[in-house]
C-alpha positions, -999 to +999 in steps of 0.1 A: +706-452-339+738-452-362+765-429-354+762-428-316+798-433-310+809-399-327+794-381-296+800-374-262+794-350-232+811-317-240+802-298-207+825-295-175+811-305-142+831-278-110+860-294-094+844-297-062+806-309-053+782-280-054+747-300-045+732-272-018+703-260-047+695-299-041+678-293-003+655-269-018+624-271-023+607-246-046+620-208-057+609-184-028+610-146-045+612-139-081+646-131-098+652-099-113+637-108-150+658-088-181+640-094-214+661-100-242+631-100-270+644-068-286+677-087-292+685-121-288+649-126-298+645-104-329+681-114-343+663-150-344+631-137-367+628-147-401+619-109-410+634-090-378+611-062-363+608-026-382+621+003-356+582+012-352+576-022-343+605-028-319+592+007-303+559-012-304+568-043-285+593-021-260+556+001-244+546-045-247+577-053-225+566-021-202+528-032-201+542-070-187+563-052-158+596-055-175+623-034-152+653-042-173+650-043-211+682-054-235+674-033-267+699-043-287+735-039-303+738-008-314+772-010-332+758-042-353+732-021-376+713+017-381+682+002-370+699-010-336+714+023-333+684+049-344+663+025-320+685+031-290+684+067-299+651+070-305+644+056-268+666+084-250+655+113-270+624+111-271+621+102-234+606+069-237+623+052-209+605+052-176+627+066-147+624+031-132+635+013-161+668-001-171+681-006-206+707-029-215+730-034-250+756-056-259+788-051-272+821-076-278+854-066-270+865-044-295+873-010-295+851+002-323+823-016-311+825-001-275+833+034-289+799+036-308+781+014-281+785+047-263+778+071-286+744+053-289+740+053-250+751+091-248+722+106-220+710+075-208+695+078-175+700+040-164+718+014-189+735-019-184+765-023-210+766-061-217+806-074-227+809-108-239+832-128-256+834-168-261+855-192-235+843-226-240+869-255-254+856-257-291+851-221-292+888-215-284+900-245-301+881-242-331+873-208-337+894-182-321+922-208-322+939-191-288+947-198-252+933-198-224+955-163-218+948-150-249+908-153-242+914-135-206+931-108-223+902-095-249+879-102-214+899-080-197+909-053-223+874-047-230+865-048-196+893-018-192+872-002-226+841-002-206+855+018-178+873+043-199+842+050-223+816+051-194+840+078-179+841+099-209+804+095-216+770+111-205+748+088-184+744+066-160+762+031-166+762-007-148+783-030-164+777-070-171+803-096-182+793-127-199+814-159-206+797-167-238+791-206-247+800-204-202+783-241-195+811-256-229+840-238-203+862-259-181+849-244-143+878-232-133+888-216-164+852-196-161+860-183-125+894-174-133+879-148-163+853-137-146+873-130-118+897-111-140+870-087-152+855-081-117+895-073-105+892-046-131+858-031-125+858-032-086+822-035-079+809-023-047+776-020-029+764+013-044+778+003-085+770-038-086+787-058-113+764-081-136+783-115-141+759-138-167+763-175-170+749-180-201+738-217-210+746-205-246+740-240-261+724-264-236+748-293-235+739-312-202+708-318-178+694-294-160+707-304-127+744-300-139+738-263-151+723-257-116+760-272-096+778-255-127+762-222-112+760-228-073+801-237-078+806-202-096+781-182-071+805-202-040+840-184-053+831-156-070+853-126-064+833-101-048+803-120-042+778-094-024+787-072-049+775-093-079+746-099-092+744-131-107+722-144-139+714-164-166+707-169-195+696-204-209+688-217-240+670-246-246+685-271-269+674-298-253+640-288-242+649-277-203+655-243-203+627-234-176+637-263-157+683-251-163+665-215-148+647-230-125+676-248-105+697-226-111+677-195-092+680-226-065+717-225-072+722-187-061+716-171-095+694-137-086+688-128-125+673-143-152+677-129-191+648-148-214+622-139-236+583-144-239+571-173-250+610-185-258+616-169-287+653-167-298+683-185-320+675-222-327+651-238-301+648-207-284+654-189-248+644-194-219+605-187-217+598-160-188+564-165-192+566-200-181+590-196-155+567-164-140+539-185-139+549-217-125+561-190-095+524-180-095+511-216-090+532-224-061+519-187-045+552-168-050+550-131-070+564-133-103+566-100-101+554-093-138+519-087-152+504-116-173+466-111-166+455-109-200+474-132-215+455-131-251+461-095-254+502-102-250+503-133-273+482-114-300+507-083-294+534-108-298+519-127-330+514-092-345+547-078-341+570-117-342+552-132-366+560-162-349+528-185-338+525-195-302+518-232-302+485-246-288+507-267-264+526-241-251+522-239-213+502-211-197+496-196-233+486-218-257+453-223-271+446-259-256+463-258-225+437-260-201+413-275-222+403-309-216+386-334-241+387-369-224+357-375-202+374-385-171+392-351-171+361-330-180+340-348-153+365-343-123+374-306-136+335-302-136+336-315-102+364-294-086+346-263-100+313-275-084+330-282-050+349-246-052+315-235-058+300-245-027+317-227-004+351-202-005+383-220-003+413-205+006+441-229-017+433-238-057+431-272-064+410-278-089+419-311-106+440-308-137+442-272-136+474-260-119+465-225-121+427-207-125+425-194-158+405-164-151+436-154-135+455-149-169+427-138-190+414-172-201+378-183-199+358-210-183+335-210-217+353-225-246+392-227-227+391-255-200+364-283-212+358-282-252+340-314-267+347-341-295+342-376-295+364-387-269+344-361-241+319-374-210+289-364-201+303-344-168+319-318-197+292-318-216+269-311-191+296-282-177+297-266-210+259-262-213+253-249-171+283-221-175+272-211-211+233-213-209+225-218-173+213-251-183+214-275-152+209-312-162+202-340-138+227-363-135+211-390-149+204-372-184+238-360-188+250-399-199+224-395-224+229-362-239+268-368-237+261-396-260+240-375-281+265-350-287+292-379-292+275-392-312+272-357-334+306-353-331+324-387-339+299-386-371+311-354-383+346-357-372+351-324-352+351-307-323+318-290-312+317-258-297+294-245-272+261-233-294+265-266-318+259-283-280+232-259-273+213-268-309+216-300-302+198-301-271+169-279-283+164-297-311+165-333-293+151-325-259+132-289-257+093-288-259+097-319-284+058-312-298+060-344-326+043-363-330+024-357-301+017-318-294+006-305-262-022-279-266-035-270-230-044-286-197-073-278-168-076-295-137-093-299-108-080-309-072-099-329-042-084-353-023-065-361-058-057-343-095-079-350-124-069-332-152-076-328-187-051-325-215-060-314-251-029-328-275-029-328-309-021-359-333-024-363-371-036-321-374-064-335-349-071-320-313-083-349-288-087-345-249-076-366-225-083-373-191-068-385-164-061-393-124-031-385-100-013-375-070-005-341-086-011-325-118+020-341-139+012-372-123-024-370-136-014-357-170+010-385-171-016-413-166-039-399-190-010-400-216+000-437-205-041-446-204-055-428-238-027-440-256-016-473-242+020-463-231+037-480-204+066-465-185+074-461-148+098-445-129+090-402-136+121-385-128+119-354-125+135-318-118+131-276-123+152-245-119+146-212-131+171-207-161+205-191-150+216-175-183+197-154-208+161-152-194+154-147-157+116-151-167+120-188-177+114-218-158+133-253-168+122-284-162+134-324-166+114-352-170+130-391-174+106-420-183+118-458-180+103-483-200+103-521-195+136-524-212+152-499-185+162-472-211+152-442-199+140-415-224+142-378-219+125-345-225+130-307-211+107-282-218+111-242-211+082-221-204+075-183-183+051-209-163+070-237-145+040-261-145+039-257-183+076-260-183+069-293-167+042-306-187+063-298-220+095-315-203+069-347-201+055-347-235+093-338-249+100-378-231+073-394-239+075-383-276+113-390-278+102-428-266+077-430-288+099-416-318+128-443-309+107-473-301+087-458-334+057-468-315+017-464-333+002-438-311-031-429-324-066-419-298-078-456-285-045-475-294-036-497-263+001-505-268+013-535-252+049-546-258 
């Protein structure tokens, strides 16, 4: 590409190696999660939420397991202000919730930041102000001891206001833009502010390292962090958290090492909403906890109900790729996927397993309020017959042999590739009534008797042409001897009678459903099922549903004393 030489890497790596997150292997407890929706996350909405809506998605936030909750800036607009008042006195904040609102270092600002908190049981008062190079360079145009100072005068703010002010207060210091910061120039203001507010065990001190605008890999955030969490002032008397953004597309994986790097917080939104490409998505980072067996810690067991909550109230759209949440995400269309998905399930189903491991599915859907029926194996032209025949057993109950699927998965390809779409579960349900189920053209079964010595001879009334004609024939058991009588009377020739029955699983516990397969000289095997209350008449209608799909393909003359002979 043109124009590469007018950039370069503007982040900071620490002054000494900080590679300890790099021995471990996977995240052992979850963090403490803060949403930051009602902020960070409305501020980025094309049409930001009404105060009845943000009161809406705050019981949301509740409902998912939420324990600390930024509402807002209160000093930046009435609706920030009236909502924060609203939650206090109306008593809408759980005893075991906290709320948290930001403020910059200015006296104004703080003053009315409290006046807004006045009566709050538990709050965190977020400070922040910007310390990178181009933010100091470029847009406060001060020093490095000029940008200490507002740190530290509205950390001194904080203390005074809290003091003077009903309620219960933690406080949280952020180096805004932190990851643009030279390393040692971020530890020396943090430190400052943490001089000033002398955290101890019983009144913890916040500091956030927020990956304000993601500017290097993920592994360089996570040393960035691990060399802050090493000399912090302090140190078991800070909590430390983030807050990435994802700019370059890594913000789970920036969290993710950096909870390996000693961060014990994490400030994100659902689903990633927030400025530009977004925050860091806590549903994503919960849930890839879940799949390795570790607590998240927050509720997402009816996912649908959360992301049609969040729709509602965002109007954003949560994409069909989005992990965990989106439409498509455990859906598989290419056959090799839907056959060893099919499999797993089977194999699960055989006996109970401790561990899942179902292929291609890292977690079980049921456990987040997805479905097996239309969300893990959905058919188009590229599908296999082991998902089509998955889709009609858990919808319908409708077992097929194995041998049938690879014909009715070309079948419904077939359908599918012809009208260009995807097929859902009933359009794969019509088409195998209407090709395979007590098929009665052009060869109608009527009734059968029989009689039974040391073999079957039975007779068959069919009807042809609006005629009735009996046939009669010879066998080791009655579908045998209905079989020959077909193959004699009307000169068909086929071998090879597969066959199978089950009582239907879904919809009708009174119906019996059976399979026949017929091969002709040409080895293609033809078809037929029939369903009946009687399993032997299940079974005859499964045999004239082959035999007239054969002679319907091979458009063979059947009429009463036609002997066919290929």
């Amino acid at each position: 590409m043109k124009n590469v030489d007018k950039y370069s890497r503007g982040y900071f790596m620490p002054p000494v190696q900080s590679l300890k997150w790099a021995e471990k292997e996977y995240i052992t407890e979850a963090p403490t999660w803060c949403s930051v929706d009602l902020r960070d996350g409305n501020q980025a909405l094309v049409v930001p939420m009404s105060l009845e809506e943000k009161l809406e998605y705050f019981q949301l936030l509740l409902q998912v397991g939420f324990k600390e909750i930024e509402v807002g800036f209160p000093a930046a607009s009435e609706t920030e202000f009236a909502f924060l008042r609203t939650l206090i006195e109306e008593n809408l904040i759980p005893d075991d919730v906290t709320i948290q609102v930001l403020t910059q270092s200015r006296e104004h600002i703080i003053k009315k930041t409290f006046e807004a908190l006045r009566g709050a049981n538990k709050a965190v008062v977020h400070l922040y102000n910007s310390t990178s190079l181009a933010q100091r360079e470029q847009v406060f145009r001060k020093s490095k001891e000029e940008i200490i100072d507002i740190a530290v005068t509205g950390a001194k703010m904080l203390k005074k206001y809290a003091a003077e002010t009903e309620g219960n207060f933690q406080f949280q210091y952020s180096p805004e833009s932190f990851t643009g910061t030279e390393m040692e120039f971020a530890l020396e203001i943090c430190n400052k502010v943490l001089d000033i507010w002398q955290p101890t065990a019983e009144n913890k001190v916040i500091i956030n390292l927020p990956d304000t605008v993601q500017m290097s890999m993920p592994h360089v955030y996570a040393s960035q962090i691990e060399y802050m969490s090493d000399h912090l002032s302090y140190r078991d008397h800070v909590i430390l958290s983030l807050h990435p953004h994802n700019d370059r597309g890594t913000g789970v994986a920036a969290a993710e090492l950096g909870m390996l790097a000693g961060a014990q917080r994490v400030e994100g939104t659902l689903f990633g909403n927030g400025e530009r490409t977004g925050n860091v998505d806590i549903v994503t980072l919960a849930l890839n906890m879940f799949s390795h067996g570790v607590d998240p810690k927050l509720n997402f067991e009816n996912i649908p109900a959360i992301i049609s909550k969040y729709e509602k109230l965002t109007r954003m759209k949560v994409h069909e790729r989005h992990p965990y949440g989106g439409e498509l995400v455990f859906t598989a269309f290419s056959g090799s996927h839907q056959d060893a998905i099919a499999k797993g399930m089977k194999w699960r189903d055989e006996e109970v397993r401790q561990y899942w491991t179902v292929p291609y599915l890292t977690i079980d859907p049921l456990d987040i309020g997805r479905e097996y029926e239309g969300d893990i194996i959905r058919i188009n032209s590229q599908s296999g017959k082991g998902g089509i025949g998955f889709i009609l057993q858990q919808s319908y109950g409708i077992d097929l042999p194995a041998e049938m699927r690879e014909s009715f998965g070309y079948s419904v390809k077939n359908v599918s590739d012809r009208q260009h779409k995807e097929l859902m579960p009933n359009d794969i349900y019509d088409i195998f009534i209407n090709e395979y189920v007590n098929v009665n053209t052009p060869i109608e079964f009527i009734r059968y008797k029989y009689t039974q010595n040391d073999h079957y001879e039975t007779i068959v009334s069919v009807q042809m042409n609006n005629e009735e004609h009996d046939f009669t024939g010879v066998g080791n058991g009655r579908l045998d001897a209905i079989s020959n009588a077909l193959q004699t009377q009307l000169g068909l020739d086929y071998t090879d009678l597969v066959y199978k029955q089950h009582a239907l699983e879904i919809g009708s516990g009174s119906n019996a459903v059976s399979y026949v397969g017929i091969t002709v000289k040409n080895d293609a095997v033809y078809w037929g099922c029939g369903i009946d209350t009687d399993i032997m008449t299940s079974s005859v209608k499964a045999l004239f549903s082959a035999v007239n799909n054969m002679v319907s393909i091979l458009q063979l003359p059947v009429e009463k004393d036609y002997i066919y002979s290929k």
